[in-house]
Biopython code that builds the backbone (N, CA, C, O; Angstrom):
import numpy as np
from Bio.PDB.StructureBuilder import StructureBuilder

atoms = [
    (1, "UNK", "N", (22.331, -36.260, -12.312)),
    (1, "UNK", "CA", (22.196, -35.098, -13.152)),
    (1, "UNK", "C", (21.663, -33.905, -12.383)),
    (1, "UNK", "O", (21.878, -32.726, -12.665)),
    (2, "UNK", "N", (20.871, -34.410, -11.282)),
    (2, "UNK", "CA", (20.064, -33.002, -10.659)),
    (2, "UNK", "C", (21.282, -32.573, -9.487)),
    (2, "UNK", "O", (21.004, -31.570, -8.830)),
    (3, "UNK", "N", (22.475, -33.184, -9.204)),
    (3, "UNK", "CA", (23.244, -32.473, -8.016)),
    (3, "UNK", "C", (24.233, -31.480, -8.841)),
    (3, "UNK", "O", (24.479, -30.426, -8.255)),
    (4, "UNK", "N", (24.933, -31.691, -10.319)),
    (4, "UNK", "CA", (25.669, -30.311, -10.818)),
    (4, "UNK", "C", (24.431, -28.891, -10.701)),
    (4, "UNK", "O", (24.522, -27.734, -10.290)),
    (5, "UNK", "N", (23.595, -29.508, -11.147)),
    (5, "UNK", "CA", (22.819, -28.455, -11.399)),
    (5, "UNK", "C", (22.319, -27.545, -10.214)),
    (5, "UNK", "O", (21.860, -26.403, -10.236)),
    (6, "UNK", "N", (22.485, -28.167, -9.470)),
    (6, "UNK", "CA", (21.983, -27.457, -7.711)),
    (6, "UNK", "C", (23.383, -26.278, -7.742)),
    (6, "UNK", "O", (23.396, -25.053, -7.615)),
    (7, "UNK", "N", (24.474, -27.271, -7.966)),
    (7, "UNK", "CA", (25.826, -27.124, -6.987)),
    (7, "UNK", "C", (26.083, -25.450, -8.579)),
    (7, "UNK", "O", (26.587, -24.357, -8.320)),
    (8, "UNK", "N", (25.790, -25.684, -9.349)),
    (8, "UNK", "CA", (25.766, -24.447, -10.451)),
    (8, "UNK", "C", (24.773, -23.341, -10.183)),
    (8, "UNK", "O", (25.144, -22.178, -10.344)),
    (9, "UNK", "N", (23.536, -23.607, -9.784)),
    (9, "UNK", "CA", (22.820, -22.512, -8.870)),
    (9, "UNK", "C", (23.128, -21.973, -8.163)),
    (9, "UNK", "O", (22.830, -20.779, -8.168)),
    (10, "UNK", "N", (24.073, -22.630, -6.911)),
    (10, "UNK", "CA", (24.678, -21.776, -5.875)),
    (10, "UNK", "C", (26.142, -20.947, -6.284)),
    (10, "UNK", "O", (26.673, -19.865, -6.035)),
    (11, "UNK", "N", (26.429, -22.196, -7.081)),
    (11, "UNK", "CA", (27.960, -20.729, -7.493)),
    (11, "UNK", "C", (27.191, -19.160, -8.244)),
    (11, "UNK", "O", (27.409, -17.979, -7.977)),
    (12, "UNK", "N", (26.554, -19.592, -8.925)),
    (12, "UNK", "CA", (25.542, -18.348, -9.686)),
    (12, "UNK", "C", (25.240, -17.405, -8.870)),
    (12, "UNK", "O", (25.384, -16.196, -9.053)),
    (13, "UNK", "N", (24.858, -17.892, -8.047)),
    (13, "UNK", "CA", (24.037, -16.936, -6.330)),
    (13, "UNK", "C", (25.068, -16.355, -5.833)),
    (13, "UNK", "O", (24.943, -15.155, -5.591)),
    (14, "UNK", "N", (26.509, -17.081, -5.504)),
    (14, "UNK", "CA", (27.516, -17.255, -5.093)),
    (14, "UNK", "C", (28.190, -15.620, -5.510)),
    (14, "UNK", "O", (28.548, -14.726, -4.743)),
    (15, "UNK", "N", (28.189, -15.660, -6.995)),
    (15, "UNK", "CA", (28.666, -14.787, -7.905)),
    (15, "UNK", "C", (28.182, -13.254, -7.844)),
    (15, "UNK", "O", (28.870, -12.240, -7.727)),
    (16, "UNK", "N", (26.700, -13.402, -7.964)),
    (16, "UNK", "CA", (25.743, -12.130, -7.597)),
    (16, "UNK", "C", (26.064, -11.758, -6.240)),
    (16, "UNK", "O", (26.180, -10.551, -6.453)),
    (17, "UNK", "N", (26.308, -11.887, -4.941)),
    (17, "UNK", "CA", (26.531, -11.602, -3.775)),
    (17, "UNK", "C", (27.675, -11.091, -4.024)),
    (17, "UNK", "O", (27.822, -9.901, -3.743)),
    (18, "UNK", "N", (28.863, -11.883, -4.651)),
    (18, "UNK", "CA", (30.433, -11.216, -4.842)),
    (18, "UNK", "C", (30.267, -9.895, -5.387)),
    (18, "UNK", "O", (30.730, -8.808, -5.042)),
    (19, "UNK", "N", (29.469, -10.256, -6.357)),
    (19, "UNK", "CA", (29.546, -9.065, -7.714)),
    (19, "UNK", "C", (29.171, -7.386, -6.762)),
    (19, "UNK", "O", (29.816, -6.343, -6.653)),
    (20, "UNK", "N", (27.708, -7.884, -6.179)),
    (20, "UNK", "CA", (27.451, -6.680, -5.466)),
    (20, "UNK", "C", (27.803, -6.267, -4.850)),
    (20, "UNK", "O", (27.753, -5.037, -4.863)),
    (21, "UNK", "N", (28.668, -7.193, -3.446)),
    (21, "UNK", "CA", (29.734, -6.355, -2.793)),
    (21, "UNK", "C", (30.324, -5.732, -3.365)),
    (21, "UNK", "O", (30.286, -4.540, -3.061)),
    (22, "UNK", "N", (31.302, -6.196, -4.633)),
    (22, "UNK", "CA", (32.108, -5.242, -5.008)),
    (22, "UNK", "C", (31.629, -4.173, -5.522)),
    (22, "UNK", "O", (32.092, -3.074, -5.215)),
    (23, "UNK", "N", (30.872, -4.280, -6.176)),
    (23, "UNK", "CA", (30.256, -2.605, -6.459)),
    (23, "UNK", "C", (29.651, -2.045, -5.630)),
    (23, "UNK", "O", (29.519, -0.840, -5.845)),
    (24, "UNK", "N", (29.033, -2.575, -4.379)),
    (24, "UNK", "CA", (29.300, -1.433, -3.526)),
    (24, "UNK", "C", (30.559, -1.174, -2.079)),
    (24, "UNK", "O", (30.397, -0.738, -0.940)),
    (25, "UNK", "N", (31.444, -1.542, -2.614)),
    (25, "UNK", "CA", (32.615, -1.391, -2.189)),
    (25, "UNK", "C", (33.442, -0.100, -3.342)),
    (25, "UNK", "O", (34.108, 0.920, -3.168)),
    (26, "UNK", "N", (33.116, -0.587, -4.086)),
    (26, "UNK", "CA", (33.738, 0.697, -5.397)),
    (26, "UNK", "C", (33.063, 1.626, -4.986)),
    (26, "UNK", "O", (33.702, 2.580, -4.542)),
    (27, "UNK", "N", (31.660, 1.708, -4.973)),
    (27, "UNK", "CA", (30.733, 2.695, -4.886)),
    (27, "UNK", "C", (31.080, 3.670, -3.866)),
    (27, "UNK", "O", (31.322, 4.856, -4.095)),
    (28, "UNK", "N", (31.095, 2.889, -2.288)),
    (28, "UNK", "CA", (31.641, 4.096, -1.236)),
    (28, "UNK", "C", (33.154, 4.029, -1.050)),
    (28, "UNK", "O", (33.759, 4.429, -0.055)),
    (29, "UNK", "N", (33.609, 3.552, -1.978)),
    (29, "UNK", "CA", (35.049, 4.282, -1.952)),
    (29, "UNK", "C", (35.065, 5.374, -2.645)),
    (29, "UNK", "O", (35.311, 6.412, -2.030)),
    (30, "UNK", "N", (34.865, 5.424, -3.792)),
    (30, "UNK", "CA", (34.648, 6.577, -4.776)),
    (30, "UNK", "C", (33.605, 7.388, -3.867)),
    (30, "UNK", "O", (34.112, 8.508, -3.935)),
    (31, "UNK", "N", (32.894, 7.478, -3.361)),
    (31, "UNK", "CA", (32.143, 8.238, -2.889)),
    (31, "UNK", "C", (32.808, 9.305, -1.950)),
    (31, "UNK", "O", (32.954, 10.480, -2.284)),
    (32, "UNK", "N", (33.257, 8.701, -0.555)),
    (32, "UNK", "CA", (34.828, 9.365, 0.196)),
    (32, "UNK", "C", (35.652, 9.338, -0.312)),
    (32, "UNK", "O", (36.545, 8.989, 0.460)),
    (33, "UNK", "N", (36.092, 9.534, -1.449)),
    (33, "UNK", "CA", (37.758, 9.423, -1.793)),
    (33, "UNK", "C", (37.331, 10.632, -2.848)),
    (33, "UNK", "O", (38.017, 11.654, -2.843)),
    (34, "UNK", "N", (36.385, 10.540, -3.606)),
    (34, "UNK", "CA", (36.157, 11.249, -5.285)),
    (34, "UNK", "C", (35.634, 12.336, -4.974)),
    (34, "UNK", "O", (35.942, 13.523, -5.087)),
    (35, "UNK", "N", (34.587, 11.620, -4.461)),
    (35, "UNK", "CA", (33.352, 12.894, -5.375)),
    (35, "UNK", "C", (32.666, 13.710, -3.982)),
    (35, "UNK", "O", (31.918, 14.685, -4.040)),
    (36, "UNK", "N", (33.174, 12.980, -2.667)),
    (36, "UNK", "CA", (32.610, 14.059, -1.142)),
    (36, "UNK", "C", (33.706, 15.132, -1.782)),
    (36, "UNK", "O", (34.730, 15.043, -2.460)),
    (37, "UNK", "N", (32.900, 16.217, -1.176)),
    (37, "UNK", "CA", (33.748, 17.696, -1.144)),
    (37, "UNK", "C", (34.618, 17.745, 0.510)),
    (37, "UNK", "O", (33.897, 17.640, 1.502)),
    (38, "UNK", "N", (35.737, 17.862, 0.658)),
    (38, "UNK", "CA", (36.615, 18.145, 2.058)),
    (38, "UNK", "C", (35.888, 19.180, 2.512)),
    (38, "UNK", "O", (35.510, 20.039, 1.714)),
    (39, "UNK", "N", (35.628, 19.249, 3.655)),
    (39, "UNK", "CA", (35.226, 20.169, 4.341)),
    (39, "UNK", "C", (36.153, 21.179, 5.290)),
    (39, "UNK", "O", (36.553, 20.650, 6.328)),
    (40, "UNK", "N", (36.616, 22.806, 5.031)),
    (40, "UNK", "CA", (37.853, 23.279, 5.164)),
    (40, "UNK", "C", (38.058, 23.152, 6.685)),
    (40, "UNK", "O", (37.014, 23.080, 7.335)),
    (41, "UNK", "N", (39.078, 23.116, 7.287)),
    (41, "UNK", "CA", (38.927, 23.138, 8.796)),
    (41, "UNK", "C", (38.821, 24.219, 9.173)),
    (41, "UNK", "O", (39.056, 25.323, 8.681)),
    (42, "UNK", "N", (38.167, 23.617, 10.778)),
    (42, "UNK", "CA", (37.576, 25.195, 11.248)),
    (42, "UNK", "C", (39.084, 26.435, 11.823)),
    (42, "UNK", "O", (39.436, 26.127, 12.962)),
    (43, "UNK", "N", (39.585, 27.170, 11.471)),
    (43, "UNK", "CA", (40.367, 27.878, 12.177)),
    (43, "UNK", "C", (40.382, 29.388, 11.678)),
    (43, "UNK", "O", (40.459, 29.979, 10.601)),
    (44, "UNK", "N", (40.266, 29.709, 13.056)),
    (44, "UNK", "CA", (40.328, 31.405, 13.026)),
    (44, "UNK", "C", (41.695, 32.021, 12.637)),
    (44, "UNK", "O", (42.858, 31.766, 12.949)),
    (45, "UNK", "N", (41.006, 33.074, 11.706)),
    (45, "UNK", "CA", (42.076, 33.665, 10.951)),
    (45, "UNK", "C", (41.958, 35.088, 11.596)),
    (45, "UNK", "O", (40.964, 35.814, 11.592)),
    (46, "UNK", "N", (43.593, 35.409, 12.336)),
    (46, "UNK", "CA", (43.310, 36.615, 12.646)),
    (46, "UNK", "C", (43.479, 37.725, 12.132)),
    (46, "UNK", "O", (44.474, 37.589, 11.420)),
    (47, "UNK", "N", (43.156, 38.637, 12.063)),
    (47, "UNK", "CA", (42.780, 40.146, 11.128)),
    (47, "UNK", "C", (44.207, 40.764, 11.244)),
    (47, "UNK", "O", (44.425, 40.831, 12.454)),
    (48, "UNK", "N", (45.258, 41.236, 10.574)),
    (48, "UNK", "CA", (46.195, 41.676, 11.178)),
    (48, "UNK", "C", (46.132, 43.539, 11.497)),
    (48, "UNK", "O", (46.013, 44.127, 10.422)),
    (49, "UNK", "N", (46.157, 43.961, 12.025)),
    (49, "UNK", "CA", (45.914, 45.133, 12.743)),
    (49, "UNK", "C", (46.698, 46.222, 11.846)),
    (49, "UNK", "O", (47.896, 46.378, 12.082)),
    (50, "UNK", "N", (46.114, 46.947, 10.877)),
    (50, "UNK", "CA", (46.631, 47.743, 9.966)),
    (50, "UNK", "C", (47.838, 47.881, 10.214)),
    (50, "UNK", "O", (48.083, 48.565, 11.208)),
    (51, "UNK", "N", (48.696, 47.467, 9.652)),
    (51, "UNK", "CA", (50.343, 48.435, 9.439)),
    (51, "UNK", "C", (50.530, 49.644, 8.169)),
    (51, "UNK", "O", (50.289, 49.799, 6.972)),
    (52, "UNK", "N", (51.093, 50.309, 9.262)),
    (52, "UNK", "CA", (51.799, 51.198, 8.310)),
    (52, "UNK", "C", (53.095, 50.796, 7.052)),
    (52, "UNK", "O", (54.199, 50.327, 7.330)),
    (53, "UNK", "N", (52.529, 51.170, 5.481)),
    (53, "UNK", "CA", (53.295, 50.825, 5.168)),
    (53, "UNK", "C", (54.520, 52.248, 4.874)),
    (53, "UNK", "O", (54.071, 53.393, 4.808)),
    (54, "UNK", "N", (55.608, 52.061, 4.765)),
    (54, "UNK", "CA", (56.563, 53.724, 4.806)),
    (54, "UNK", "C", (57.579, 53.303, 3.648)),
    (54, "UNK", "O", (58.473, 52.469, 3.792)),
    (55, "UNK", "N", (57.386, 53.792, 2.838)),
    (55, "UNK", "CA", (58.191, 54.007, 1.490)),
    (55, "UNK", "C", (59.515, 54.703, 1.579)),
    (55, "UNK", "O", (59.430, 55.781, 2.167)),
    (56, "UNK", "N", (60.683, 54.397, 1.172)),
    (56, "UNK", "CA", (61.944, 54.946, 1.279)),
    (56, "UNK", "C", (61.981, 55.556, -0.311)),
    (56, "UNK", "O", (61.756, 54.832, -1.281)),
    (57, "UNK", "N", (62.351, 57.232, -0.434)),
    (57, "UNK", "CA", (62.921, 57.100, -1.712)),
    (57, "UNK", "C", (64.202, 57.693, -1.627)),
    (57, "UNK", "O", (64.789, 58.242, -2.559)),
    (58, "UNK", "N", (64.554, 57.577, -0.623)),
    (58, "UNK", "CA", (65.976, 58.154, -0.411)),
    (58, "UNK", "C", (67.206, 57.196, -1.294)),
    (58, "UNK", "O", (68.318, 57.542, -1.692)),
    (59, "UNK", "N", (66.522, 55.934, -1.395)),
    (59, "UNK", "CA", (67.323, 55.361, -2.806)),
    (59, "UNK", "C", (67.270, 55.817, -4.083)),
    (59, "UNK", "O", (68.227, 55.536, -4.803)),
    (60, "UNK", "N", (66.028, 56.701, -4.710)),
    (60, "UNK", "CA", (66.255, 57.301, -5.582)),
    (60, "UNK", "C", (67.110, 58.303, -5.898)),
    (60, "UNK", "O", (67.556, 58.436, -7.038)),
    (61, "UNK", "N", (67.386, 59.035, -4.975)),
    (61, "UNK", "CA", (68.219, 60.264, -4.875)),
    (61, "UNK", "C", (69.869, 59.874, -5.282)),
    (61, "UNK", "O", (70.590, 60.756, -5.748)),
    (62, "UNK", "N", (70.384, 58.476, -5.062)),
    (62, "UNK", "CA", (71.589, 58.071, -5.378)),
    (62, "UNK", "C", (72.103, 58.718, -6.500)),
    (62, "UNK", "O", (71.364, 58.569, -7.473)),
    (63, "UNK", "N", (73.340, 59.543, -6.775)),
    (63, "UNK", "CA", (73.781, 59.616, -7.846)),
    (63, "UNK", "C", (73.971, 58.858, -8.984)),
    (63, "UNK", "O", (73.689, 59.204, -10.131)),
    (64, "UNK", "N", (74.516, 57.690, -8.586)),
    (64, "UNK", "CA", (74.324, 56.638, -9.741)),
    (64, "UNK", "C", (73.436, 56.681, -10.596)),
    (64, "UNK", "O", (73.638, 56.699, -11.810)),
    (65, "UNK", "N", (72.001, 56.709, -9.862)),
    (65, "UNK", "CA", (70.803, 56.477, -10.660)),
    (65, "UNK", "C", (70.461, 58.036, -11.528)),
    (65, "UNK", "O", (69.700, 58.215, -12.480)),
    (66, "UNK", "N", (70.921, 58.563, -11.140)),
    (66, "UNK", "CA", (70.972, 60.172, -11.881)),
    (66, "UNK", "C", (71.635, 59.853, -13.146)),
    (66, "UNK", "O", (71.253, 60.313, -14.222)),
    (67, "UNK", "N", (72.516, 59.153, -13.026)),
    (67, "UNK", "CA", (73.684, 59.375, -14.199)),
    (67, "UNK", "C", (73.047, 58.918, -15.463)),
    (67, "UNK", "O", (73.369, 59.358, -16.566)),
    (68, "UNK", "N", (71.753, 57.647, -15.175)),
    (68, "UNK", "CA", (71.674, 56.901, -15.746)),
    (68, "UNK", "C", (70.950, 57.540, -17.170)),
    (68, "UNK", "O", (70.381, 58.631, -17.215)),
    (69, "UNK", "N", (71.065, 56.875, -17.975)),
    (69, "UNK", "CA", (70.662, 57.735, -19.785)),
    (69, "UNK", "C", (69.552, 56.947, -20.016)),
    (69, "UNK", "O", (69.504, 55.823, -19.517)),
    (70, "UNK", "N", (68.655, 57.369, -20.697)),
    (70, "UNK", "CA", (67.426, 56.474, -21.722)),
    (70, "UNK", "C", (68.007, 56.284, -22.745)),
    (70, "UNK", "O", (68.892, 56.921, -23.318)),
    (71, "UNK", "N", (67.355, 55.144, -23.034)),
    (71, "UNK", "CA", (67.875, 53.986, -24.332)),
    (71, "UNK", "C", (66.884, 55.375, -25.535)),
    (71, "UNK", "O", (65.923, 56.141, -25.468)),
    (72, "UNK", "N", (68.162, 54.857, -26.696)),
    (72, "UNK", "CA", (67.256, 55.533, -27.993)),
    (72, "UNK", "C", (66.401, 54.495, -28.440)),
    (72, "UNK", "O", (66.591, 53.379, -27.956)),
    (73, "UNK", "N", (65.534, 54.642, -29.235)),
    (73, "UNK", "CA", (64.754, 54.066, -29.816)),
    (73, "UNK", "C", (65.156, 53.133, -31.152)),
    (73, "UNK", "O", (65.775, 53.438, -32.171)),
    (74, "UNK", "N", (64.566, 51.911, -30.739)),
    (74, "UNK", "CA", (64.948, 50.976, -31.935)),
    (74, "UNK", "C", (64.231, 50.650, -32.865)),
    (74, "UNK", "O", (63.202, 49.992, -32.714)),
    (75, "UNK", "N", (64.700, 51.094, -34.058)),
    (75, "UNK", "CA", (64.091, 50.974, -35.070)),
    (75, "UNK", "C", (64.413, 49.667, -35.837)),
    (75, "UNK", "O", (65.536, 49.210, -36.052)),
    (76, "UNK", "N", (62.878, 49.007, -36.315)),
    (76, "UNK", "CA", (63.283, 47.571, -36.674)),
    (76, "UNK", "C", (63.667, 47.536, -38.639)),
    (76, "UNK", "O", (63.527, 48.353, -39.549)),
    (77, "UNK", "N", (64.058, 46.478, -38.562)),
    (77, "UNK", "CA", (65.096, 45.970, -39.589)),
    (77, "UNK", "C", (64.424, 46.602, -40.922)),
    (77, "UNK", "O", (63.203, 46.446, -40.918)),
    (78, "UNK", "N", (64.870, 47.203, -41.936)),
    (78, "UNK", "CA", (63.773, 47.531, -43.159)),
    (78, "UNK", "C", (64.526, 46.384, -44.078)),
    (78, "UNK", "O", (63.762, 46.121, -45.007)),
    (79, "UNK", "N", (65.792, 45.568, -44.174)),
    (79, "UNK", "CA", (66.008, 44.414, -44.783)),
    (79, "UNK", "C", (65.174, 43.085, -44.500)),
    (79, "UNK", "O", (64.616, 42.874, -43.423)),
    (80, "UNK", "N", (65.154, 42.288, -45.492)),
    (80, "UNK", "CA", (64.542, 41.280, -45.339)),
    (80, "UNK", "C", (65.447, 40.385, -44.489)),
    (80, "UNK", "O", (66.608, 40.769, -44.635)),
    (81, "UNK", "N", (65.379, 39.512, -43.794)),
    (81, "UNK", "CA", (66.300, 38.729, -42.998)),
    (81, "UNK", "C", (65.937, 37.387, -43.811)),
    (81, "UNK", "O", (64.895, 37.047, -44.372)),
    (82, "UNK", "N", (67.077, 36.806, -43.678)),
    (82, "UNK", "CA", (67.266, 35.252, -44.497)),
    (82, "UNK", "C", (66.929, 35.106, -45.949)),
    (82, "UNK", "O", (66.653, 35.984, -46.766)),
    (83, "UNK", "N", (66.996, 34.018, -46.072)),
    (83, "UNK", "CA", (67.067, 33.228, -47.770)),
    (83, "UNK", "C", (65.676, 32.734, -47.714)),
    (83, "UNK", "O", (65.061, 32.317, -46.732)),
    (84, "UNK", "N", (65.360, 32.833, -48.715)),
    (84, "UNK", "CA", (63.905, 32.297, -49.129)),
    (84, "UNK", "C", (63.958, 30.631, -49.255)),
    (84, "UNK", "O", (62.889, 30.040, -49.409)),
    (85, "UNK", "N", (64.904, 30.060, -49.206)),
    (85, "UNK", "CA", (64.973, 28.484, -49.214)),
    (85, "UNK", "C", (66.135, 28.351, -48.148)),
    (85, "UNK", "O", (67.199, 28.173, -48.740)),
    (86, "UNK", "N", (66.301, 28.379, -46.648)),
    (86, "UNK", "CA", (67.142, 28.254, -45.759)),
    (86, "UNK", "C", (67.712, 26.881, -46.134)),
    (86, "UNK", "O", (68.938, 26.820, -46.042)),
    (87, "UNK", "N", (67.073, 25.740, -46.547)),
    (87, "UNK", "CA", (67.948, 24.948, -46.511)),
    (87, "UNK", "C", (68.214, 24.204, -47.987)),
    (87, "UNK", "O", (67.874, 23.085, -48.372)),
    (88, "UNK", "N", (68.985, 25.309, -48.683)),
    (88, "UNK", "CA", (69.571, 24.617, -49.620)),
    (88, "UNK", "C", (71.280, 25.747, -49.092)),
    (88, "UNK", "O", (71.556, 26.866, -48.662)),
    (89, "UNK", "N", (72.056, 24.282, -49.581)),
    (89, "UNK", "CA", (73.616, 24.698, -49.002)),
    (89, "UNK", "C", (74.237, 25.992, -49.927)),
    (89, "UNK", "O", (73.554, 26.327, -50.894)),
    (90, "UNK", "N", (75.255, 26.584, -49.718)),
    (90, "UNK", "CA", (75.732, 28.073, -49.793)),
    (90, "UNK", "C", (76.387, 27.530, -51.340)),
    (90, "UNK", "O", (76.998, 28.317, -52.062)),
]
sb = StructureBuilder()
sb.init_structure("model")
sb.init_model(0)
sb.init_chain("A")
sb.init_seg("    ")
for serial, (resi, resn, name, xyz) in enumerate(atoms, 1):
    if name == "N":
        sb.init_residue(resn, " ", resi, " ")
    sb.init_atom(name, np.array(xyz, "f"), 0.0, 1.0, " ", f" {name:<3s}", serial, name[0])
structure = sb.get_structure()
């Protein structure tokens, strides 16, 4: 009777050692994988040396775009639109 009982102590013991590895195996995984912040790499960013920027409006001047008209103004619907029960048949 006293050798299950030994041989059940040590699986018990057995169990607690497993158990804690694994949680701290979860623990520093999640730790590097989750919740560390990446740290950005180091690289120099170089300044780019003012450019000039130079605007063309010599495309505006196109006749085409001369020709072109403004829209009149749209005035919205003073009818009611649709049936008060859309789905009953005609």
């Amino acid at each position: 009777m006293a050798i299950p009982y030994i041989t059940e102590k040590k699986r018990q013991r057995l169990f607690i050692v497993v158990f804690i590895l694994v949680t701290l195996t979860t623990i520093f995984v999640l730790w590097q994988f989750y919740f560390k912040k990446q740290k950005p790499p180091l690289v120099k960013k170089e300044i780019p040396v003012g450019k000039k920027i130079v605007i063309d409006f010599t495309v505006l001047e196109n006749p085409l775009l001369k020709e072109l008209q403004i829209f009149e103004e749209i005035k919205p619907f003073k009818e009611t639109l649709g049936r008060k029960t859309p789905f009953l048949p005609y």
